[in-house]
DRENNUMAR-247951 format. One record per residue (C-alpha): residue number from 1; residue in one letter; chain; x, y, z. Coordinates in nm, 3 decimals. Layout:
{NUM,'A','A',{X,Y,Z}}
...
//
This chain:
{1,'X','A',{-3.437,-0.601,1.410}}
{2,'X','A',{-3.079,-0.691,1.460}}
{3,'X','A',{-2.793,-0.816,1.258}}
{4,'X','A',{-2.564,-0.941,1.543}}
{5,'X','A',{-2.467,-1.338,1.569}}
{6,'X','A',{-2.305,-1.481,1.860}}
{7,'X','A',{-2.023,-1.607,1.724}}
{8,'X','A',{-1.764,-1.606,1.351}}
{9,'X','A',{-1.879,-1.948,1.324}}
{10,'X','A',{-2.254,-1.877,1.360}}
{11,'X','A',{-2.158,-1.612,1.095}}
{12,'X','A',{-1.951,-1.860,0.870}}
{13,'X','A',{-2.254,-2.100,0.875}}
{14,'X','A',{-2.538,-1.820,0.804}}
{15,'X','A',{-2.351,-1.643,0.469}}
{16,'X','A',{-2.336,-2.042,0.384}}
{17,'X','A',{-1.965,-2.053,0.275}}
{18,'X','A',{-1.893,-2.350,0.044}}
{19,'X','A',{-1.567,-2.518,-0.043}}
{20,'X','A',{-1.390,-2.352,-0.301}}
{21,'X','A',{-1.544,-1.971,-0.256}}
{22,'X','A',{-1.377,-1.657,-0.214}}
{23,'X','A',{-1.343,-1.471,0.121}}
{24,'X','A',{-1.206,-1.158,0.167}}
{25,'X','A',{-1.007,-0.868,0.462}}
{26,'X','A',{-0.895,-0.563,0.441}}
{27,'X','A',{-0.551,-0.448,0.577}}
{28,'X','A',{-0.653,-0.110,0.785}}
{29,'X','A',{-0.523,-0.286,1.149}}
{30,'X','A',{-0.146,-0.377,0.965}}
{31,'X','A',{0.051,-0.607,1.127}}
{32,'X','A',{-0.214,-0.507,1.457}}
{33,'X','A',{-0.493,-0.734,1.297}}
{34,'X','A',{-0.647,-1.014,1.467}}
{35,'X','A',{-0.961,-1.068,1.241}}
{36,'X','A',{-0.791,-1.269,0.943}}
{37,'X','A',{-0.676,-1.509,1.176}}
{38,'X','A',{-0.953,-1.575,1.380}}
{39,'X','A',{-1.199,-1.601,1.095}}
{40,'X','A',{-0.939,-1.861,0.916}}
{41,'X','A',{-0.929,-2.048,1.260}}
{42,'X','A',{-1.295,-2.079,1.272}}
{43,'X','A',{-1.356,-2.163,0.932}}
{44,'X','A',{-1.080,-2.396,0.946}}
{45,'X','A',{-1.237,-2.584,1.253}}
{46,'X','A',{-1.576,-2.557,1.070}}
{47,'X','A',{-1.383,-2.804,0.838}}
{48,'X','A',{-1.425,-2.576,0.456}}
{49,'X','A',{-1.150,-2.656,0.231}}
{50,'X','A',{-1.006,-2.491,-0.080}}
{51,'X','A',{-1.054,-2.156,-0.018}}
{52,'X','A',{-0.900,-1.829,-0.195}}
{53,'X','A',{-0.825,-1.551,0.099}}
{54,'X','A',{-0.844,-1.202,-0.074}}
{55,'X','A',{-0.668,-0.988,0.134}}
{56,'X','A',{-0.547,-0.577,0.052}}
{57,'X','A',{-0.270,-0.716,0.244}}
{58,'X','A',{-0.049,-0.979,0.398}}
{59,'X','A',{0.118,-0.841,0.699}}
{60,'X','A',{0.357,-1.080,0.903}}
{61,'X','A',{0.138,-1.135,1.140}}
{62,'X','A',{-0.089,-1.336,0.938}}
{63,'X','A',{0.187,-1.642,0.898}}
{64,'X','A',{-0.115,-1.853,1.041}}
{65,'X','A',{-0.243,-1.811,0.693}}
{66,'X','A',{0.089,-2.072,0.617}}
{67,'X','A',{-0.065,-2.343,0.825}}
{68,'X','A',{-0.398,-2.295,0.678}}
{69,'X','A',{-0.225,-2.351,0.261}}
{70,'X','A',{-0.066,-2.704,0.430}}
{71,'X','A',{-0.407,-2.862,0.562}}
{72,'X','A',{-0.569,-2.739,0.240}}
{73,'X','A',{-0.852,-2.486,0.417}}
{74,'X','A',{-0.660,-2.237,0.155}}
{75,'X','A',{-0.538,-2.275,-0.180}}
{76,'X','A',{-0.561,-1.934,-0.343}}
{77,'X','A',{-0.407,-1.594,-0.185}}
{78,'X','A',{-0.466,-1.288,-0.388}}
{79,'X','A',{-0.353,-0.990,-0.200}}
{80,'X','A',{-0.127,-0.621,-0.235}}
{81,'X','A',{0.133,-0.685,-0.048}}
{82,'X','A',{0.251,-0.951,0.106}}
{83,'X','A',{0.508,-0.953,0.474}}
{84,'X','A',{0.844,-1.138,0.423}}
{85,'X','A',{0.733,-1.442,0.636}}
{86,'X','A',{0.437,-1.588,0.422}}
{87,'X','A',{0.644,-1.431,0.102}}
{88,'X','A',{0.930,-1.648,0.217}}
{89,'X','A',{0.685,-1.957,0.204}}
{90,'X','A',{0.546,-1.917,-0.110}}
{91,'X','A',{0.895,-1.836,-0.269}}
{92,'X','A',{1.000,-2.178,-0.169}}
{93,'X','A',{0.731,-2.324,-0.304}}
{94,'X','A',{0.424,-2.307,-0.066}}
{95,'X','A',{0.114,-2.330,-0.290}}
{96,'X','A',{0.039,-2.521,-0.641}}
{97,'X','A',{-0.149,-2.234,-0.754}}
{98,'X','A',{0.009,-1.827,-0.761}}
{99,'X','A',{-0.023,-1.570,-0.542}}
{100,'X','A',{-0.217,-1.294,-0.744}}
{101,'X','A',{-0.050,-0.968,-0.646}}
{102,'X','A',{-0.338,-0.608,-0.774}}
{103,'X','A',{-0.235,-0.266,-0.672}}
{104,'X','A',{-0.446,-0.062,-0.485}}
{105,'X','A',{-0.633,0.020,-0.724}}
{106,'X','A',{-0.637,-0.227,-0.907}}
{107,'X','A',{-0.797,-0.440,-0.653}}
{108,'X','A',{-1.135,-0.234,-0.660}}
{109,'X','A',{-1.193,-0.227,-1.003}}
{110,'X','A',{-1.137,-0.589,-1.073}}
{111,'X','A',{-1.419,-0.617,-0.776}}
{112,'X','A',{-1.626,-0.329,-0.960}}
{113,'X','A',{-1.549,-0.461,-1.343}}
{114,'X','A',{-1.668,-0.841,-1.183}}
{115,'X','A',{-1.351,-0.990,-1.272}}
{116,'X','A',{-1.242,-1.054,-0.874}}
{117,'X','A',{-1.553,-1.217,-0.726}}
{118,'X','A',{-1.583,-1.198,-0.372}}
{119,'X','A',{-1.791,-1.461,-0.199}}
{120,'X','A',{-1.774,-1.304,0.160}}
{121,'X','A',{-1.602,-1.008,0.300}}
{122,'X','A',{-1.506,-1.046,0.702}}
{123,'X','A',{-1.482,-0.645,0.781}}
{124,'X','A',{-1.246,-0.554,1.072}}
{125,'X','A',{-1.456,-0.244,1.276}}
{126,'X','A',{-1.329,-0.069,1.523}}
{127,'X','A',{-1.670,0.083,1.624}}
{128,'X','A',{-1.998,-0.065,1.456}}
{129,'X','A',{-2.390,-0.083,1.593}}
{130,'X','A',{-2.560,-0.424,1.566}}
{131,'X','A',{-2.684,-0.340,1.226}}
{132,'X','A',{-2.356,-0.336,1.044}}
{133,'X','A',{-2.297,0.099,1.021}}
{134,'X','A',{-1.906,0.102,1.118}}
{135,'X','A',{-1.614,0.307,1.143}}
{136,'X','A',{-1.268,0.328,1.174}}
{137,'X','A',{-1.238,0.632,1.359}}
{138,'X','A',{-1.386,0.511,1.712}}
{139,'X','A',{-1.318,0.225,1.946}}
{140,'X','A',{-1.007,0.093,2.130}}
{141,'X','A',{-0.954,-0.028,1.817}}
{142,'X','A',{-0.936,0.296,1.640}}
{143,'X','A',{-0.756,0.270,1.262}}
{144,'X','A',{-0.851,0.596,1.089}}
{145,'X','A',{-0.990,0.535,0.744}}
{146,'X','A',{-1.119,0.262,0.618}}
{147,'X','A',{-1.064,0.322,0.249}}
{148,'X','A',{-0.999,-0.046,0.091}}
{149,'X','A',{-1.321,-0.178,0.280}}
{150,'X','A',{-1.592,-0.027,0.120}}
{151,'X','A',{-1.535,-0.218,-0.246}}
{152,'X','A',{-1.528,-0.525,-0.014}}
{153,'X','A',{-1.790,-0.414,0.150}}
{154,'X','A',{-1.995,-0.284,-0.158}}
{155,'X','A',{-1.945,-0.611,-0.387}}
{156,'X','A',{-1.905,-0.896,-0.179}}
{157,'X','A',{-2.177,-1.123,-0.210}}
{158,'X','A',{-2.227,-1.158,0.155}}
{159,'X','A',{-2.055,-0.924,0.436}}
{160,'X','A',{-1.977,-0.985,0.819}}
{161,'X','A',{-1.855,-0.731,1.039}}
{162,'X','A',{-1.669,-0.782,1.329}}
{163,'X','A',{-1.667,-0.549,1.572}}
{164,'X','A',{-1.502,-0.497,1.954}}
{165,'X','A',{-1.685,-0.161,2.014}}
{166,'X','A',{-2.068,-0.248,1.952}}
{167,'X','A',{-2.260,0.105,1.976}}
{168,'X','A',{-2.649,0.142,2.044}}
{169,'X','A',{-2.802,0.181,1.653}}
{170,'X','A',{-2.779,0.462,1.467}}
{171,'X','A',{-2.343,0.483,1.488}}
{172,'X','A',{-2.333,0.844,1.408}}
{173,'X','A',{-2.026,0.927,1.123}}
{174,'X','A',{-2.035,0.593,1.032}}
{175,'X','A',{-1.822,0.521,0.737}}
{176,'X','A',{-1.973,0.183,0.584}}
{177,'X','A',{-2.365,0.138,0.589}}
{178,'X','A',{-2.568,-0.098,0.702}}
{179,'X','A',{-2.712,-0.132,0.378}}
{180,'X','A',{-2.454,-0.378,0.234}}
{181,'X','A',{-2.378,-0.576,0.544}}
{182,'X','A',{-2.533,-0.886,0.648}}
{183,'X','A',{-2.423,-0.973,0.986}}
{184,'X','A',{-2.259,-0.855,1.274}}
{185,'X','A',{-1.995,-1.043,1.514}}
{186,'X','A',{-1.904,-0.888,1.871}}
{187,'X','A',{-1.556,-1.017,1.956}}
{188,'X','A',{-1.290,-0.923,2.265}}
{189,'X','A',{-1.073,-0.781,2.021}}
{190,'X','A',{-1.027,-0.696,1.658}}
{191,'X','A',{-0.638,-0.586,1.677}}
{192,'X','A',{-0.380,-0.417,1.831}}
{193,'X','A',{-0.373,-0.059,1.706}}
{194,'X','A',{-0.031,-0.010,1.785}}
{195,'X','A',{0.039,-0.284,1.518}}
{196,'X','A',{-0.120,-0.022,1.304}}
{197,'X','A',{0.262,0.189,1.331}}
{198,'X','A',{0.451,-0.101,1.135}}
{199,'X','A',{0.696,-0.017,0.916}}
{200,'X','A',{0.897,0.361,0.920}}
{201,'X','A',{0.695,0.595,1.061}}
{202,'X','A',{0.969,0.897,1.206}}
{203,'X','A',{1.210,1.108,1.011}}
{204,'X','A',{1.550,0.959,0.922}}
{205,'X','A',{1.867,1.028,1.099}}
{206,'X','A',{2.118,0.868,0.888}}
{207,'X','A',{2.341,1.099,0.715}}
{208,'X','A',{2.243,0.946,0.406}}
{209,'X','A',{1.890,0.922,0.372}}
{210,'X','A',{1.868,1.325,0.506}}
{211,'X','A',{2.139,1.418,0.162}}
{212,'X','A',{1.897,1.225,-0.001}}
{213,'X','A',{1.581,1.376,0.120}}
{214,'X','A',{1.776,1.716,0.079}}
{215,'X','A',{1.811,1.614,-0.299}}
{216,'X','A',{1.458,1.527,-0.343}}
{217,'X','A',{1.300,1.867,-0.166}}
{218,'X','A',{1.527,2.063,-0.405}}
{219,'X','A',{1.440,1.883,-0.718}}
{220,'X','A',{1.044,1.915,-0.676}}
{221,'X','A',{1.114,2.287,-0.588}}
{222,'X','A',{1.333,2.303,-0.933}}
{223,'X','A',{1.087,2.083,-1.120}}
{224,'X','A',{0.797,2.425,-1.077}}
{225,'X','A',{0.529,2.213,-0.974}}
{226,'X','A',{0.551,2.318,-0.600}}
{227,'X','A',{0.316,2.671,-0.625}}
{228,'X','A',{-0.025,2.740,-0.482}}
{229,'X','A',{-0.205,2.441,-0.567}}
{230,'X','A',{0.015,2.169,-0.512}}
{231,'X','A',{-0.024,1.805,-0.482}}
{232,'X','A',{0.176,1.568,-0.303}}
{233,'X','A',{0.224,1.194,-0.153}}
{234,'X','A',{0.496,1.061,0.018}}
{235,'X','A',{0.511,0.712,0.191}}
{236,'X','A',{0.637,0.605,0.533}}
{237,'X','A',{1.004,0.557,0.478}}
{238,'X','A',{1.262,0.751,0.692}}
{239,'X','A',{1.349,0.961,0.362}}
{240,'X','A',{1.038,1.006,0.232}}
{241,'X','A',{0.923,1.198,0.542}}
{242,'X','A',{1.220,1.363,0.540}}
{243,'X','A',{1.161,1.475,0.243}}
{244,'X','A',{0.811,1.599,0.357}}
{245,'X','A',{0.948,1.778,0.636}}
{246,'X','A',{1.218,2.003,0.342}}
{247,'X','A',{0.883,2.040,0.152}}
{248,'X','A',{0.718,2.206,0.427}}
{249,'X','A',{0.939,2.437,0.532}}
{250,'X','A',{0.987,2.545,0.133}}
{251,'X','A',{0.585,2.585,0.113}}
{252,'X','A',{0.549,2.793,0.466}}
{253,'X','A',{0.868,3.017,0.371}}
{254,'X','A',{0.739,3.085,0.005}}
{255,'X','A',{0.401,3.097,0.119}}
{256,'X','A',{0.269,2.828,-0.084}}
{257,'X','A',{-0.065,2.677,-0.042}}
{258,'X','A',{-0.133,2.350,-0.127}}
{259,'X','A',{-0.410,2.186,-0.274}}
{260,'X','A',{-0.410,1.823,-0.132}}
{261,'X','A',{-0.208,1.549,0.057}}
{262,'X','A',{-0.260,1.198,-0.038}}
{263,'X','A',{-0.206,0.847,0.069}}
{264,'X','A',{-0.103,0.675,0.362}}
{265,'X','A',{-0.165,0.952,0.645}}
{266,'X','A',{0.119,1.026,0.890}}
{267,'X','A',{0.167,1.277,1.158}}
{268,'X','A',{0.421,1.475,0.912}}
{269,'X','A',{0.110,1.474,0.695}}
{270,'X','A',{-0.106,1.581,0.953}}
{271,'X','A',{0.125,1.862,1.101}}
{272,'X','A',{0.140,1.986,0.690}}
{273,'X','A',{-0.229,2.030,0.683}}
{274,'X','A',{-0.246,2.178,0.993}}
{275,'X','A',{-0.008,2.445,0.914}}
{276,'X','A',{-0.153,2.521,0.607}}
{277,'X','A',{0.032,2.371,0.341}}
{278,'X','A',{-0.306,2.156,0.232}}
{279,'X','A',{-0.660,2.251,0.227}}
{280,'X','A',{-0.693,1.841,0.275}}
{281,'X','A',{-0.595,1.521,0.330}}
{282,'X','A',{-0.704,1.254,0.133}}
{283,'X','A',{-0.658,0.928,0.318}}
{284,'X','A',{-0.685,0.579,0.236}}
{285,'X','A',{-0.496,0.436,0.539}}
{286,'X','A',{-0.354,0.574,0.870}}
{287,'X','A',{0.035,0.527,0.894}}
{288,'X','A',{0.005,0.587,1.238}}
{289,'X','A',{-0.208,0.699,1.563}}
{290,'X','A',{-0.143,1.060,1.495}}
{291,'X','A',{-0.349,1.009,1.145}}
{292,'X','A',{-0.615,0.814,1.345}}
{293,'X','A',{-0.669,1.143,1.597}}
{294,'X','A',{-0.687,1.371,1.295}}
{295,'X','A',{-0.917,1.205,1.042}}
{296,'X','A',{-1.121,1.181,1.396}}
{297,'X','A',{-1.113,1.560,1.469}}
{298,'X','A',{-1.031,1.725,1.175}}
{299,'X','A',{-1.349,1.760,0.895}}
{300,'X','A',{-1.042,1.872,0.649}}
{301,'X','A',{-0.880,1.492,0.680}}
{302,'X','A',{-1.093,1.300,0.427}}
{303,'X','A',{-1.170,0.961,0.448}}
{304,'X','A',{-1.160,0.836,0.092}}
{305,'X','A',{-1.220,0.493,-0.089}}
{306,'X','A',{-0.935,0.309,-0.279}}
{307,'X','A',{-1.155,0.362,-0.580}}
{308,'X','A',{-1.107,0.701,-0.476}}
{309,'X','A',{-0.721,0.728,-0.438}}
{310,'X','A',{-0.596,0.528,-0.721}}
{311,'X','A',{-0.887,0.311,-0.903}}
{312,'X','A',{-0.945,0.283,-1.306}}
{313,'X','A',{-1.307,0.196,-1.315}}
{314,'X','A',{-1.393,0.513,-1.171}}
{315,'X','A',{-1.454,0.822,-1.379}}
{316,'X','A',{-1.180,1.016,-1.186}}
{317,'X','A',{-0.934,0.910,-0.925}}
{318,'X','A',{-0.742,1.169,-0.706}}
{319,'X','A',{-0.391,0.989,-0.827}}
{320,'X','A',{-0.463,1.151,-1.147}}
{321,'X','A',{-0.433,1.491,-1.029}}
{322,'X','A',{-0.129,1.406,-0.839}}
{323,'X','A',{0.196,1.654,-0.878}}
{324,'X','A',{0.427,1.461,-0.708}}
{325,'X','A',{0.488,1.136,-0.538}}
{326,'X','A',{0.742,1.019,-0.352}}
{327,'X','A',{0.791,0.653,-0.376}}
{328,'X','A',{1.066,0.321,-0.265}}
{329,'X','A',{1.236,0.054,-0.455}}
{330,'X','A',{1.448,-0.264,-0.330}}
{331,'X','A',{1.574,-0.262,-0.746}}
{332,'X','A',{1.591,-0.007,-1.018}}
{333,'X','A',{1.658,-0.119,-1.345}}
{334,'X','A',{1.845,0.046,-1.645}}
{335,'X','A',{1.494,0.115,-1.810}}
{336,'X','A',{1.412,0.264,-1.481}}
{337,'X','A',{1.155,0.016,-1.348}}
{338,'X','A',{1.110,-0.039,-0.982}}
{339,'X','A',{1.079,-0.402,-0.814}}
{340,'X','A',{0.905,-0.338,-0.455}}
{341,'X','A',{0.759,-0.678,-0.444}}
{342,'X','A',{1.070,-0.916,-0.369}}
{343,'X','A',{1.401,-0.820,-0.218}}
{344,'X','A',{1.737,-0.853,-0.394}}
{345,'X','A',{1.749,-1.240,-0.343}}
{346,'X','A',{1.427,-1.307,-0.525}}
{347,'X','A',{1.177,-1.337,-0.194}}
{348,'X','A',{0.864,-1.175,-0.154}}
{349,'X','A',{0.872,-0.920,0.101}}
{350,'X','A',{0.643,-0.643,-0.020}}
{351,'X','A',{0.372,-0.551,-0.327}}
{352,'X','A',{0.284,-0.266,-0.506}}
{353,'X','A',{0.021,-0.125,-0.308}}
{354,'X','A',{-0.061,0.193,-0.495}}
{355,'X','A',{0.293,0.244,-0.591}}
{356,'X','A',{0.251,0.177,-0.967}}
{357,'X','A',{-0.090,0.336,-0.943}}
{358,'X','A',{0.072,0.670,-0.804}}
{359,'X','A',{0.353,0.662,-1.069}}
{360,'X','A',{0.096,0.641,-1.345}}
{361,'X','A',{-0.102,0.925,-1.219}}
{362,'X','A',{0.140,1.191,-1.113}}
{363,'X','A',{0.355,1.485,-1.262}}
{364,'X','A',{0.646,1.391,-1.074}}
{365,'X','A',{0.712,1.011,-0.979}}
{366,'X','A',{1.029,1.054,-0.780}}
{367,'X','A',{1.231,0.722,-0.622}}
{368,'X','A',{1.425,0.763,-0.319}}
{369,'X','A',{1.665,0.473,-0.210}}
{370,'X','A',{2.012,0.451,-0.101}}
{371,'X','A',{2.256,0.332,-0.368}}
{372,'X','A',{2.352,0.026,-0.152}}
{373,'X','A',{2.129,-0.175,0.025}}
{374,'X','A',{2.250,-0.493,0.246}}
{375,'X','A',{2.553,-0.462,0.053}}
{376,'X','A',{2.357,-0.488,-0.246}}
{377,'X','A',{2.339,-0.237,-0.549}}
{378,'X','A',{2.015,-0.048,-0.638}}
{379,'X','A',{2.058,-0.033,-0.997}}
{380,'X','A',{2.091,-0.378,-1.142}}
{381,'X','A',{2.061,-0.474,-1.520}}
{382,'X','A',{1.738,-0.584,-1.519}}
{383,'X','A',{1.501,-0.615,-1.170}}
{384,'X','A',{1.423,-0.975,-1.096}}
{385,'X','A',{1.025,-0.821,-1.086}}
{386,'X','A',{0.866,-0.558,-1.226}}
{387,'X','A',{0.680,-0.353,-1.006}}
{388,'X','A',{0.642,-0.023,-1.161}}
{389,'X','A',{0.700,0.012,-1.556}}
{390,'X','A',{1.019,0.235,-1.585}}
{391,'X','A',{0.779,0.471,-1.840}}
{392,'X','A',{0.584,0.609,-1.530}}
{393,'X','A',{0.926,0.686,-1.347}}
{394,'X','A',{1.083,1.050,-1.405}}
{395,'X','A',{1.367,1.054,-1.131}}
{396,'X','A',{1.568,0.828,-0.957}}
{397,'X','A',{1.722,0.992,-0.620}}
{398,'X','A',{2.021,0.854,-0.404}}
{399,'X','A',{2.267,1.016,-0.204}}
{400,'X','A',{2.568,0.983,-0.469}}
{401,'X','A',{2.351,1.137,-0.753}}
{402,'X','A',{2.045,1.173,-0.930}}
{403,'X','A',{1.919,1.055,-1.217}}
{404,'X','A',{1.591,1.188,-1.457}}
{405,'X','A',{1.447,0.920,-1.720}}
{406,'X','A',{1.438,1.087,-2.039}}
{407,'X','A',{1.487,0.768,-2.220}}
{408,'X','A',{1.095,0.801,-2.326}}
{409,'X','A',{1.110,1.116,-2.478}}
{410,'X','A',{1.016,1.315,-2.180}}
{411,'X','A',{1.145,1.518,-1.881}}
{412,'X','A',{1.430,1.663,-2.076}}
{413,'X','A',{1.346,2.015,-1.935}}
{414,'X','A',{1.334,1.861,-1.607}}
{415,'X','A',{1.688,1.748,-1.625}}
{416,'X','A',{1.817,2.089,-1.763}}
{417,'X','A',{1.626,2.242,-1.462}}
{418,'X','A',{1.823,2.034,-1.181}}
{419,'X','A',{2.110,2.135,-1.347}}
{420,'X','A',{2.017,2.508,-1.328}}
{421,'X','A',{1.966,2.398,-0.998}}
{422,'X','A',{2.353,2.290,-0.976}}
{423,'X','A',{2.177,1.911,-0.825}}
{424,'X','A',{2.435,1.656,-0.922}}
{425,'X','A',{2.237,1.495,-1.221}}
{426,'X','A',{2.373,1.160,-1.361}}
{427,'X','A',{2.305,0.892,-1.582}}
{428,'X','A',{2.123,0.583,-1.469}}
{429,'X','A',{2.405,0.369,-1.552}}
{430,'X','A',{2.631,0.591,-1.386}}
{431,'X','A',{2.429,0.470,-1.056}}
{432,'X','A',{2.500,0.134,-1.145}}
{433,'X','A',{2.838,0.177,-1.223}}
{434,'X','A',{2.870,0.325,-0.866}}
{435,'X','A',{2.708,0.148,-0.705}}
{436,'X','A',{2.898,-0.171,-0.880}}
{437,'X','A',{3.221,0.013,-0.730}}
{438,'X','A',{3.145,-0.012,-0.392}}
{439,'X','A',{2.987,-0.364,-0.391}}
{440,'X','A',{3.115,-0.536,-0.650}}
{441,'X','A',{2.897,-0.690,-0.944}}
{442,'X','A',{2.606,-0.948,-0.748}}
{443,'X','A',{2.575,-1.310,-0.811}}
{444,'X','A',{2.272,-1.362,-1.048}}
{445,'X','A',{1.984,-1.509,-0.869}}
{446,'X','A',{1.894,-1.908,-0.848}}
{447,'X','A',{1.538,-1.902,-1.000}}
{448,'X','A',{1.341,-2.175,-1.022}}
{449,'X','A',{1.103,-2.263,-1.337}}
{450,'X','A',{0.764,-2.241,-1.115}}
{451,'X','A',{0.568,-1.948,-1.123}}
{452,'X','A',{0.478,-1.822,-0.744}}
{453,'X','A',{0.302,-1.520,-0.798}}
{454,'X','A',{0.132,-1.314,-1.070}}
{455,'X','A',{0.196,-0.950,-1.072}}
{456,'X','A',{-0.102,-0.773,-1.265}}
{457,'X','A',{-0.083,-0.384,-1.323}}
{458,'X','A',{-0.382,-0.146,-1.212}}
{459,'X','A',{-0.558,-0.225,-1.513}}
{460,'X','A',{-0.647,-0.612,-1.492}}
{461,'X','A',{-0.327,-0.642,-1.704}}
{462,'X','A',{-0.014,-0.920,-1.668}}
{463,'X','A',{0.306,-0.712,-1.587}}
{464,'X','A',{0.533,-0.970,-1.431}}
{465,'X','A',{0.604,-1.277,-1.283}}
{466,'X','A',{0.785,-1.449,-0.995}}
{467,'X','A',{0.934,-1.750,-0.992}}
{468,'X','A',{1.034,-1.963,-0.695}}
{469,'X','A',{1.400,-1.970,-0.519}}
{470,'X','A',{1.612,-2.211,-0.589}}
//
């Protein structure tokens, strides 16, 4: 027996995809994937109309999908996070009906709870056999984890694979079974892996984001959460692995001895379990090549699901556990909530991703931005989205000061403690005041009546909206 077609469109036709279904991708190959776009292409030429694409992500090089909304093959996009290019379409008006934006963990439940139906799920492999086992960790289109597959994978109605690396059956360490796949699709190419580094991926330079990353490393070591058992994610930005890098050499001169690393797995990550700071990595997603070698080689790098990491319909999810987190923001408001979905002019150039889910779950939620950004201020009044509800947010760090939220009756201690620790502690509206100082007060945004996008929290709840630009 074999599951393997000839073709996507032999697949399209065999699932029997109707007008008006639900198909879905994950985002493991970033802004390296091919699969999204080939599968649209086909389906497009197959002539299907009125489809919703649910995708764990938009990268930029799915601006295809833009074509695909005009000629009416797509009509829905529920997604994570979304690139600037097709965020810049739909802010100016792209689609009658709104994006839906989940976090990462969000998106899982809502598949698990039956409240996000997915039709078919189109599975990007890097190394499968012709019965639909596959990995992430093999193939010369290696990606590291696959953790937001497998609730695509495990709920979708139907499920394709598609494959450049087809391996005799059994794939040993296969990460997905065969059990919930359908059928199997051999193409030349699934991605370009190198797409997979998008984004920051080294250690800052800039004066200012090291002072800030120097800030952070010294309030986590003041808050007393970093001891033998620690628990820590940091994202991708310049800072935040500069941050890692301060935390590191803390935990191997005090001896510390982590529990776990979390998240989206870099090298800094990688080089943090390997010299003992973590008795694991839990990834979700590979950051970069480095992560894809480890979770390879290493039995102590975990492959986990997004369920895993951050879901709510689980009865545990690592986030939970979390000590600290280390997180962005394009706007902080006054009631300290974080907008990482659009940038200061109201365009969608981002998403949540499990940033709300990480601030909910751990000790620490720390955000690390410069005070001026484009000559635009951090701290504004109010954040034209809500990304992250300013209760979940303990400290906000820039390079002209820090400041701890303690306007929900918590972290008090925590701000006493930086001060101990002779860290120059302000008020949030000191920030803005600042920052107000050196770039003057912005022009209020030209917004539109028409809702673009939803922006549901990790529960299945409404937390914002975003309207088009004028």
């Amino acid at each position: 027996m074999s599951k393997l077609v000839n073709s996507i469109k032999e697949a399209v036709q065999k699932v029997g995809l109707k007008d008006g279904m639900t198909i879905s991708f994950h985002h493991h190959m970033r802004n390296g994937d091919f699969v999204l776009n080939m599968v649209l292409e086909a389906i497009a030429e197959l002539g299907y109309k009125d489809l919703t694409v649910n995708a764990s992500s938009v990268f930029d090089v799915h601006e295809p999908i833009i074509g695909h909304v005009k000629n009416g093959v797509v009509t829905g996009i529920e997604c994570n996070y979304m690139g600037g290019k097709v965020g810049k379409a739909i802010c100016e008006g792209l689609m009658e009906k709104p994006v839906i934006f989940r976090t990462h963990g969000g998106r899982p439940s809502d598949m698990e709870k039956g409240t996000s139906h997915i039709d078919v799920a189109f599975i990007a492999a890097p190394t499968a056999d012709d019965m639909g086992n596959c990995t992430g960790k093999y193939g010369k289109s290696a990606c590291g984890s696959m953790g937001y597959a497998f609730a695509d994978a495990m709920n979708a109605d139907k499920v394709v694979v598609i494959t450049d690396n087809l391996v005799p059956h059994p794939l040993v360490d296969f990460s997905i079974s065969e059990i919930y796949v359908d059928y199997v699709v051999e193409v030349d190419q699934i991605g370009n892996p190198a797409g997979i580094v998008s984004g920051t991926t080294k250690i800052t330079r800039d004066p200012v984001g090291l002072k800030m990353a120097d800030y952070a490393a010294k309030v986590i070591e003041a808050s007393g959460l970093l001891k033998d058992g620690f628990s820590f994610q940091t994202g991708a930005g310049g800072a935040t692995l500069a941050t890692a890098k301060y935390v590191q050499d803390i935990m191997l001169a005090k001896g510390i001895k982590g529990s776990y690393g979390m998240g989206g797995i870099t090298k800094y990550m990688v080089e943090m379990l390997n010299n003992g700071c973590f008795q694991a990595l839990l990834d979700v997603q590979c950051f970069d090549l480095d992560a894809v070698q480890s979770i390879r080689e290493n039995p102590k790098h975990m492959e986990v699901t997004a369920t895993h990491y951050a879901g709510v319909s689980g009865k545990s999810a690592a986030v939970d556990n979390l000590d600290v987190v280390l997180l962005g923001a394009t706007q902080v408001d006054l009631d300290f909530g974080v907008n990482v979905h659009t940038d200061s002019n109201g365009y969608i150039m981002g998403g949540s991703g499990g940033h709300s889910d990480t601030a909910a779950g751990a000790k620490l939620t720390m955000i690390i931005a410069p005070l001026i950004r484009a000559r635009l201020p951090l701290v504004v009044e109010k954040c034209l989205c809500t990304s992250t509800p300013g209760s979940t947010v303990d400290v906000v760090v820039t390079q002209r000061g820090i400041a701890v939220n303690t306007k929900y009756g918590k972290n008090q201690e925590l701000k006493e403690a930086l001060k101990k620790a002779k860290l120059p502690v302000v008020e949030i509206e000191d920030l803005k005041r600042m920052a107000e100082e050196i770039a003057g007060t912005p022009k209020p945004v030209q917004l539109t009546d028409k809702v673009v996008a939803h922006v549901m929290y990790r529960d299945g709840t409404l937390l914002d909206t975003i309207k088009a630009v004028k």
